[in-house]
N, C-alpha and C positions, 0 to 999 in steps of 0.2 A: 504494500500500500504506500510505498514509499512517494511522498509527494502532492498525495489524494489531499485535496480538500475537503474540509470540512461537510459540505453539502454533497459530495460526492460520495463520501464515505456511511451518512445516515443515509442516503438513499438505496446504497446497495445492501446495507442493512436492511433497510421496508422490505425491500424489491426480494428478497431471498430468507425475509423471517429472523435473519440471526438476531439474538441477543447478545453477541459478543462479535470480534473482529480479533484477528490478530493484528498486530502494530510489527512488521518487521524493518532491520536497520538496510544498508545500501549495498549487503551481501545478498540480500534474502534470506535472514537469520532470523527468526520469532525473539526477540528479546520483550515481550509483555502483550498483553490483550488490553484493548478498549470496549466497556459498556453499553448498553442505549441510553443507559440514564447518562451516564459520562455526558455522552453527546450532545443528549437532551441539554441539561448543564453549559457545555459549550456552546450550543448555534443559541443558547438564550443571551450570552453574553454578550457573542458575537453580532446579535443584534441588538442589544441594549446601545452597544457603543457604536453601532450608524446610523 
């Protein structure tokens, strides 16, 4: 997912049901997972401050 933004990465969340995502580095290495609520959380922010 290296890259993905924000709104690109909850949508293929929707689009495919996950509740979780893995987050990897610039190798293609899993070093952690991202939430829906996570997300949730961020795109509120993210819209707060535009």
């Amino acid at each position: 997912m290296l890259g993905e933004d924000l709104l690109s990465v909850a949508t293929k969340m929707y689009t495919n049901q996950l509740s979780a995502i893995p987050v990897t580095d610039a190798e293609g290495r899993m070093i952690g997972s991202i939430n829906s609520s996570r997300i949730l959380k961020l795109l509120v922010e993210q819209f707060k401050n535009n």
